[in-house]
Backbone as CSV, one residue per row, in Angstrom:
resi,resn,N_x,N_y,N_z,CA_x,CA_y,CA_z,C_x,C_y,C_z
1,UNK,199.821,139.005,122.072,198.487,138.903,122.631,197.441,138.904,121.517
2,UNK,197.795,139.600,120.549,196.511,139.642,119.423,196.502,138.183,118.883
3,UNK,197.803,137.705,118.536,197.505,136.315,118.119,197.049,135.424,118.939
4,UNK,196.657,135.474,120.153,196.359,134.531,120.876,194.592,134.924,120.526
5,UNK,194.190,136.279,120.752,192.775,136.250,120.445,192.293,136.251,119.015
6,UNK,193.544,136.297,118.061,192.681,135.336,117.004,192.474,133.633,117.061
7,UNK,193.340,133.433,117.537,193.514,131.937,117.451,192.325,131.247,118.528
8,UNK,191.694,132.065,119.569,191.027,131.889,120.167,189.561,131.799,119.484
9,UNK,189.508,133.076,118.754,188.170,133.194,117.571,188.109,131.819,116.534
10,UNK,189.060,131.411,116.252,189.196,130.589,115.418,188.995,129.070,115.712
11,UNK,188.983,128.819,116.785,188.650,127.299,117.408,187.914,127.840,119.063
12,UNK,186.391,127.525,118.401,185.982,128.680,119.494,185.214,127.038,120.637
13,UNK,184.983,127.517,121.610,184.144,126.441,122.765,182.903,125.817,122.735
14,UNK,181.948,125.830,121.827,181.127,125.949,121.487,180.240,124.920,120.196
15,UNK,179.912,124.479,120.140,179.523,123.470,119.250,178.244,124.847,118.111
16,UNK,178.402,124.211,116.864,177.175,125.227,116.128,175.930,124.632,116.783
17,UNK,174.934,125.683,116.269,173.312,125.257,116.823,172.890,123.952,115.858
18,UNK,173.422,123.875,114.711,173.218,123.027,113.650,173.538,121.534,114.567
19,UNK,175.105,121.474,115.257,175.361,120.294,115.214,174.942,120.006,116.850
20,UNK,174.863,120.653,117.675,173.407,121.024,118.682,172.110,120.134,118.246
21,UNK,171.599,120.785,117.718,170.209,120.308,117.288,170.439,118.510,116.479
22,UNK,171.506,118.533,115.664,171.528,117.160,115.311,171.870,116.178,116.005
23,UNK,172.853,116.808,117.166,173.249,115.409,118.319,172.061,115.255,119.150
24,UNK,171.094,116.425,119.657,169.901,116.004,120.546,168.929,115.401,119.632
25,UNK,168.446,115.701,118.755,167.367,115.268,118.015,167.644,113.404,117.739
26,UNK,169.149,113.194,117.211,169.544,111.765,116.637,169.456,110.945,118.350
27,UNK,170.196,111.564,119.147,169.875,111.151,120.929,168.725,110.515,121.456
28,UNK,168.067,111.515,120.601,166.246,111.120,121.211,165.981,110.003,120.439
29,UNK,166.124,110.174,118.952,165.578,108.779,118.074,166.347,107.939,118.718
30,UNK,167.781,107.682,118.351,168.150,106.409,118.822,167.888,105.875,120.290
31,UNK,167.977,106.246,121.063,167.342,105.950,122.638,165.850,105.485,122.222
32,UNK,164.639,106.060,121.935,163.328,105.511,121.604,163.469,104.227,120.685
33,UNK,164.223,104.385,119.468,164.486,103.190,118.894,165.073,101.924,119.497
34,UNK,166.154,102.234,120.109,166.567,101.243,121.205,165.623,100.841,122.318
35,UNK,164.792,100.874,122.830,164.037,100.618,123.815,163.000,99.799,122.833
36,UNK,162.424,100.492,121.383,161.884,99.607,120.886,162.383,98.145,120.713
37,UNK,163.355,98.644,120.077,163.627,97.256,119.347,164.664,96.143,120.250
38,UNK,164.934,96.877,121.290,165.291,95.471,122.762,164.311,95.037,122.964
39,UNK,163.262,96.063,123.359,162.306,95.631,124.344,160.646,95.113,123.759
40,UNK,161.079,94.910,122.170,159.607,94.346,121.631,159.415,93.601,121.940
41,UNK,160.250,92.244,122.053,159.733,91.137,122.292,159.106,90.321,123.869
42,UNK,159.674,91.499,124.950,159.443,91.113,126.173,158.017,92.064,126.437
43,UNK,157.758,92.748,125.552,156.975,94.130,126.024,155.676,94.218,124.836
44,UNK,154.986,93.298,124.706,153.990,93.117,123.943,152.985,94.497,122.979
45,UNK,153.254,95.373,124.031,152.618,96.497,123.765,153.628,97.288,122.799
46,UNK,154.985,97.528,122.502,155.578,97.449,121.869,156.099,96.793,120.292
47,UNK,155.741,96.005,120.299,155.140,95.289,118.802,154.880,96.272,117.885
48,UNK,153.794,96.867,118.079,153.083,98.152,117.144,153.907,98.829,117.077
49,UNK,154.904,99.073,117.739,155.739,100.468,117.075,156.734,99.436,116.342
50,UNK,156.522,98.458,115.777,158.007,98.302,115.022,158.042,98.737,113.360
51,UNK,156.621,99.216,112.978,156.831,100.247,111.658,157.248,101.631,112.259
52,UNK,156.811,102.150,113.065,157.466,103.258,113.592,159.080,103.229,113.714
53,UNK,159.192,102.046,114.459,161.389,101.888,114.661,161.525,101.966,113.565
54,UNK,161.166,101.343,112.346,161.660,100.599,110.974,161.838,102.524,110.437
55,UNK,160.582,103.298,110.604,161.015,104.518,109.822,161.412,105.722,110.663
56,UNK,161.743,105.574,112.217,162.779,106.015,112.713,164.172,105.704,112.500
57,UNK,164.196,104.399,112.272,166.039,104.445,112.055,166.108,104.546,110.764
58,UNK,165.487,104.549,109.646,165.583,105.471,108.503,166.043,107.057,108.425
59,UNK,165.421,107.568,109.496,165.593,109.045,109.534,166.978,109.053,110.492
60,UNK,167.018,108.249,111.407,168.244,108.881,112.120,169.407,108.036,110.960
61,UNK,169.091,107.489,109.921,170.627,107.747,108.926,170.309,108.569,108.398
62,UNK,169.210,109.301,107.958,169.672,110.341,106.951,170.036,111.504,108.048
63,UNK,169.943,111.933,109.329,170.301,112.731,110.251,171.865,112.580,110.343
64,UNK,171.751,111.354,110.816,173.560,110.649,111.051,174.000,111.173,109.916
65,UNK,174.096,110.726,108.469,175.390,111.171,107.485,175.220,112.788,107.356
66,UNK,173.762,113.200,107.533,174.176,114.802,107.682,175.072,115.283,108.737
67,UNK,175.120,115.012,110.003,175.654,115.290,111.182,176.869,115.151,110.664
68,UNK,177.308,113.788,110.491,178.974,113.818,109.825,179.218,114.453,108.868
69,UNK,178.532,114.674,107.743,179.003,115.930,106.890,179.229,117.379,107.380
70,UNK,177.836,117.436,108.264,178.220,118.761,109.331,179.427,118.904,109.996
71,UNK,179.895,117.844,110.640,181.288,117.491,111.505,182.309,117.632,110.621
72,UNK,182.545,117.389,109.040,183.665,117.611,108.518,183.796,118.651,107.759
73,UNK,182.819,119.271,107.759,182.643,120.758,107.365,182.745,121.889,108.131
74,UNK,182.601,121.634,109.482,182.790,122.387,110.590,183.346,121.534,111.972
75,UNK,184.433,122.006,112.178,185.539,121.303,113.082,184.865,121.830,114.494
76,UNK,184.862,120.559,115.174,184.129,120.710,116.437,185.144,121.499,117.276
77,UNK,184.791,121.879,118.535,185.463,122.546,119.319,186.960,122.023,120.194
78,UNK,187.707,122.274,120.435,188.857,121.287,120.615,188.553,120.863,121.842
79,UNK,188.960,119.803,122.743,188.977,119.353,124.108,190.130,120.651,124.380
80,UNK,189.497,120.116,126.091,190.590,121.156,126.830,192.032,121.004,126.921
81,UNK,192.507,121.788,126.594,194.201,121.382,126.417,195.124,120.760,127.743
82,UNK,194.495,121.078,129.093,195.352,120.000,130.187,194.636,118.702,129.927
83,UNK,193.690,118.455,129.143,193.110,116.686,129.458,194.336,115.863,129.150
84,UNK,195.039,115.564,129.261,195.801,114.096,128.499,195.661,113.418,127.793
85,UNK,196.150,113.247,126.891,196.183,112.694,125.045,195.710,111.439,125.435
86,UNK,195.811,110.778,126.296,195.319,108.812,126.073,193.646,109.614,126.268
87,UNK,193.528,110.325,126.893,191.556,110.507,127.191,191.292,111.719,126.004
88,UNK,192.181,112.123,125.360,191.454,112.591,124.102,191.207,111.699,122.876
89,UNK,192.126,110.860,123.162,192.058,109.906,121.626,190.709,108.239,122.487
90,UNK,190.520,108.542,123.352,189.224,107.974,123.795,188.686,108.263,123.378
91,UNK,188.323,109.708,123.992,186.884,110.457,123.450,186.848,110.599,121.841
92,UNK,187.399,110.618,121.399,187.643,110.938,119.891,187.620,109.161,119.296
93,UNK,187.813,108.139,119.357,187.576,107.026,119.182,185.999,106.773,119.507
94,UNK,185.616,107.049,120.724,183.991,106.830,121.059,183.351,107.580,120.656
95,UNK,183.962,108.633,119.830,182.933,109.578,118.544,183.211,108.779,117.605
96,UNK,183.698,108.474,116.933,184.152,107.624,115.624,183.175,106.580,115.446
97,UNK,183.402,105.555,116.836,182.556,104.323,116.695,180.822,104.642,116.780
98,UNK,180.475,105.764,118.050,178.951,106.663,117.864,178.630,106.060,116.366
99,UNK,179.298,107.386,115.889,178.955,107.744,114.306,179.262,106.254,113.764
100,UNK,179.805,105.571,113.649,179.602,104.185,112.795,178.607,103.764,113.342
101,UNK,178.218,103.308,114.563,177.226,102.724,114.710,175.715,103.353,114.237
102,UNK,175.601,104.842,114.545,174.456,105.595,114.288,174.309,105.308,112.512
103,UNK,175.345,104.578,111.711,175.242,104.856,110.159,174.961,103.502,110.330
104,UNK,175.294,102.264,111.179,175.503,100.868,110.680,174.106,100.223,111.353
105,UNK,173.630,100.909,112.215,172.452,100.521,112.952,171.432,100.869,112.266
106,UNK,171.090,101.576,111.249,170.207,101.442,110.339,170.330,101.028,109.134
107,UNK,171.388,100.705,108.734,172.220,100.020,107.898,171.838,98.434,107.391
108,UNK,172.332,97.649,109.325,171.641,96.568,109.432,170.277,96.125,109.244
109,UNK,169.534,97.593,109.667,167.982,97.044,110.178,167.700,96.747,108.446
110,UNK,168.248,98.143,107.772,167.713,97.806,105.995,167.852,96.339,105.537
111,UNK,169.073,95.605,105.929,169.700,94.571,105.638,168.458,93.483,105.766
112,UNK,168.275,93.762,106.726,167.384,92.599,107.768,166.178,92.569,107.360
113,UNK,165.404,93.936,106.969,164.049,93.545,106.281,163.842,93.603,104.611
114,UNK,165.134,93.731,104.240,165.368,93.426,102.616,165.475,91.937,102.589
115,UNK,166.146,91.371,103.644,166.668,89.737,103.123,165.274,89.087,103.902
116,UNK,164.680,89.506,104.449,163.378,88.785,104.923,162.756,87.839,104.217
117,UNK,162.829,86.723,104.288,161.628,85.704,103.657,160.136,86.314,103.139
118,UNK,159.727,86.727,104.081,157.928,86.813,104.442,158.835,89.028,104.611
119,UNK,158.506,89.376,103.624,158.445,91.336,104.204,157.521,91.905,104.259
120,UNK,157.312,92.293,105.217,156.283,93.468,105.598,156.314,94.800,104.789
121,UNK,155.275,95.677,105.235,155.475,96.879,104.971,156.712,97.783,105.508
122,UNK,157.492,98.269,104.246,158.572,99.057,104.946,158.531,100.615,104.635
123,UNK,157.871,101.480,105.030,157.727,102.812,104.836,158.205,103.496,105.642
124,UNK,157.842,104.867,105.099,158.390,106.542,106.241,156.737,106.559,106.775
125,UNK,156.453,106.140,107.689,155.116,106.582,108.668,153.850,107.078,107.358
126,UNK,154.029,105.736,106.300,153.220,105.951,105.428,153.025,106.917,104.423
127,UNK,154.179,107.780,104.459,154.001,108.794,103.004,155.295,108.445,102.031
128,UNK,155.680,107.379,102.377,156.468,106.986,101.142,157.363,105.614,101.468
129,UNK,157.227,104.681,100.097,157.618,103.832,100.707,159.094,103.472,100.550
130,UNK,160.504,102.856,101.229,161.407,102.535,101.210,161.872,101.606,100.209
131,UNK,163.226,101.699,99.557,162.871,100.281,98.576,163.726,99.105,99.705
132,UNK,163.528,98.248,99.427,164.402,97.347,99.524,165.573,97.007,99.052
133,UNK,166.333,96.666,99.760,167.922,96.352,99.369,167.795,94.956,98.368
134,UNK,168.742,94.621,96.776,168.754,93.599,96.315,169.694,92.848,97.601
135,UNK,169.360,92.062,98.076,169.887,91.218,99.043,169.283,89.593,99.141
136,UNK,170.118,88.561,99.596,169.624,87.304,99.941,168.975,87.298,101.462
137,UNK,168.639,86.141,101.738,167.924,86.128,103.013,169.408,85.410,103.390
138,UNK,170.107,85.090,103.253,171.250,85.127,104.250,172.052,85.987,104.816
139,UNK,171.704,86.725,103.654,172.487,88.433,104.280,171.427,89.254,105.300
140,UNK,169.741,88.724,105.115,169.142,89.590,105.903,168.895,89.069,107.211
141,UNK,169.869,87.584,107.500,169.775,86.835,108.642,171.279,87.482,109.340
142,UNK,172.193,88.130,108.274,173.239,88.707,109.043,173.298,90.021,109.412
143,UNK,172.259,90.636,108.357,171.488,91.732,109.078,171.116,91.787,110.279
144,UNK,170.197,91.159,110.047,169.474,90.384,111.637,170.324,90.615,112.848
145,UNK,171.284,89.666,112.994,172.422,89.116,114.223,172.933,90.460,114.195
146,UNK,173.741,91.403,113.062,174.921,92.484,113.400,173.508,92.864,113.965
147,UNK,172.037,93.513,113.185,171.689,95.133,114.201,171.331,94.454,115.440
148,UNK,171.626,93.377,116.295,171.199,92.794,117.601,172.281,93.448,118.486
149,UNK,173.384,92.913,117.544,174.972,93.032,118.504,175.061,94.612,118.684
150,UNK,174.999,95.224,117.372,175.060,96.995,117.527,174.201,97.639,118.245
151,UNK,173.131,96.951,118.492,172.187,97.410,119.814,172.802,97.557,120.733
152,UNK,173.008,95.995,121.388,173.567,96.039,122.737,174.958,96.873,123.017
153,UNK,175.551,96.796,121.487,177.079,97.793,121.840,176.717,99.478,121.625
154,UNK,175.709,99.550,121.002,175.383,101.029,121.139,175.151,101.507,122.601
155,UNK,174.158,100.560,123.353,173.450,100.687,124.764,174.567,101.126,125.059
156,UNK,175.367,100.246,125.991,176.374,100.297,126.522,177.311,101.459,125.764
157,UNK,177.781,101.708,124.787,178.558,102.999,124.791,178.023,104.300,124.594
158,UNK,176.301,104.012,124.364,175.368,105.641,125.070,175.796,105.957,126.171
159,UNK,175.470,104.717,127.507,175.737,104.843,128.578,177.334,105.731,129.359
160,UNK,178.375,104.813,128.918,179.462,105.312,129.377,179.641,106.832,128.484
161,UNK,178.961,106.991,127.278,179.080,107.991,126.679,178.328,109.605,127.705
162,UNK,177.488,108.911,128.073,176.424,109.904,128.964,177.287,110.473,130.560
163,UNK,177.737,108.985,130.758,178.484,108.904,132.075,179.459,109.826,132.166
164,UNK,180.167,109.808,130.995,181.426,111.017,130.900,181.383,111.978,131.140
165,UNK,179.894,112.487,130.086,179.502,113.634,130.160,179.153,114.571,131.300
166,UNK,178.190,113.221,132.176,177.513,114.075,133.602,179.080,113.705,134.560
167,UNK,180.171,113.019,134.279,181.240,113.442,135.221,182.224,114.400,134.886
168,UNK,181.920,114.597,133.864,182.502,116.095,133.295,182.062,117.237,134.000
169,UNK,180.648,117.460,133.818,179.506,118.340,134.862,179.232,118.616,136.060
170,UNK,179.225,116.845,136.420,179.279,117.149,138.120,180.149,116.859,138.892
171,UNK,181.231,116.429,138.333,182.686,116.309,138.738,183.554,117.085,138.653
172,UNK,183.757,116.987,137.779,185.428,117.755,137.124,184.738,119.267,137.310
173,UNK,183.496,119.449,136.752,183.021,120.841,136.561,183.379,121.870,135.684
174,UNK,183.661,121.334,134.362,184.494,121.633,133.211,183.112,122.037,132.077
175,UNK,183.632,122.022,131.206,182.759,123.016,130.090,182.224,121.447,129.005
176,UNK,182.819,120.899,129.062,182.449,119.528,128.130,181.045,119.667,127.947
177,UNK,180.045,119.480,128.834,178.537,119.029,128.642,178.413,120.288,128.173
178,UNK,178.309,121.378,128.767,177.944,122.591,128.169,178.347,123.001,126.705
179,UNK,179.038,122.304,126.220,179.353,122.625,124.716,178.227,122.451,123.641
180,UNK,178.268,120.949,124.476,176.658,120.628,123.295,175.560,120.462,124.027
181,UNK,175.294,121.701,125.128,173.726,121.582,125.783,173.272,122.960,126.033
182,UNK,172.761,123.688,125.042,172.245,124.624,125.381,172.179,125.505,126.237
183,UNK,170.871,124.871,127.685,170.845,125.462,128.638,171.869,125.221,129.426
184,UNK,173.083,125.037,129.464,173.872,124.985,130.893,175.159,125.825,130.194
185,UNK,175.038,126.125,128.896,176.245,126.888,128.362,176.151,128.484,128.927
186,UNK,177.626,129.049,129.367,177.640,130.274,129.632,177.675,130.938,128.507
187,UNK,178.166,130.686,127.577,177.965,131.396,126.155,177.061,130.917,125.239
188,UNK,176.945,131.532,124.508,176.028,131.626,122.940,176.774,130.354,121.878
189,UNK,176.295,129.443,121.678,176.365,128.448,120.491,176.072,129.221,118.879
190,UNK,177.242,128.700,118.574,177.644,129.046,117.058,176.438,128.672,116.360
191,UNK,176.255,129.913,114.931,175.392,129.874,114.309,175.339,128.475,113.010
């Protein structure tokens, strides 16, 4: 019995507050960023924020590679041990690709306004400016096309990503969402 409650201490339910705070905070940017940058061109009023997107998805990479450094420095909480291995190595694949996309979606956008013909201003909300990537304008036309495609494939795997979550919650009625949501956790999130 004692080894079971160490082993219990040791891979505990709970996500840290650190990696808490970095999955909601990167959540919020990328969702606002995404709405920007689908919806500039149909949504006129939207336009103006595209120096804002440009130095939001700046910050959600430097958030993103912290988060993954956080993640391999501190081992997330295990899934529940009756789930079945084909839906853990899901969920664990649709973290993988998340995190690539959250690194490649600002990745691209750099791509795209480095290889620009005609570049605009590319700053952090004006207190400093970004450099540009040495790049051709053919690479910032493939910039271009990938951060279009990683949009629409981000959308779509936020979505089913979200979907899981609230059928975890209001389905199954399992601890999943509560790991990384604060208010609905019965316990205290790791320091």
């Amino acid at each position: 019995m004692a080894a079971q409650d160490r082993s219990d201490r040791s891979s505990p339910e709970r996500y840290s507050r650190v990696a808490i705070w970095l999955h909601w905070t990167i959540a919020l940017l990328v969702i606002v960023n995404l709405a920007v940058g689908l919806l500039h061109e149909s949504v006129p009023a939207l336009r103006a924020w595209m120096g804002a997107h440009k130095a939001l998805g700046m910050l959600v990479l430097v958030l993103s590679l912290a988060r993954l450094a956080w993640r391999v420095a501190h081992r997330p909480p295990p899934l529940p041990a009756p789930m079945p291995a084909w839906k853990k190595g899901i969920a664990h694949l649709a973290h993988a690709v998340l995190y690539g996309m959250m690194i490649g979606m600002p990745l691209t956008g750099w791509l795209m306004v480095s290889g620009a013909g005609r570049r605009g201003p590319f700053n952090w909300f004006g207190l400093f400016d970004i450099p540009y990537l040495p790049v051709s304008t053919v690479t910032g036309r493939f910039g271009h096309e990938a951060h279009e495609i990683v949009g629409w494939m981000m959308l779509a795997l936020i979505v089913a990503h979200s979907a899981a979550a609230l059928r975890h919650h209001l389905v199954l009625r399992d601890e999943i969402l509560a790991r990384m949501a604060p208010a609905l956790s019965r316990t205290k999130p790791r320091v």
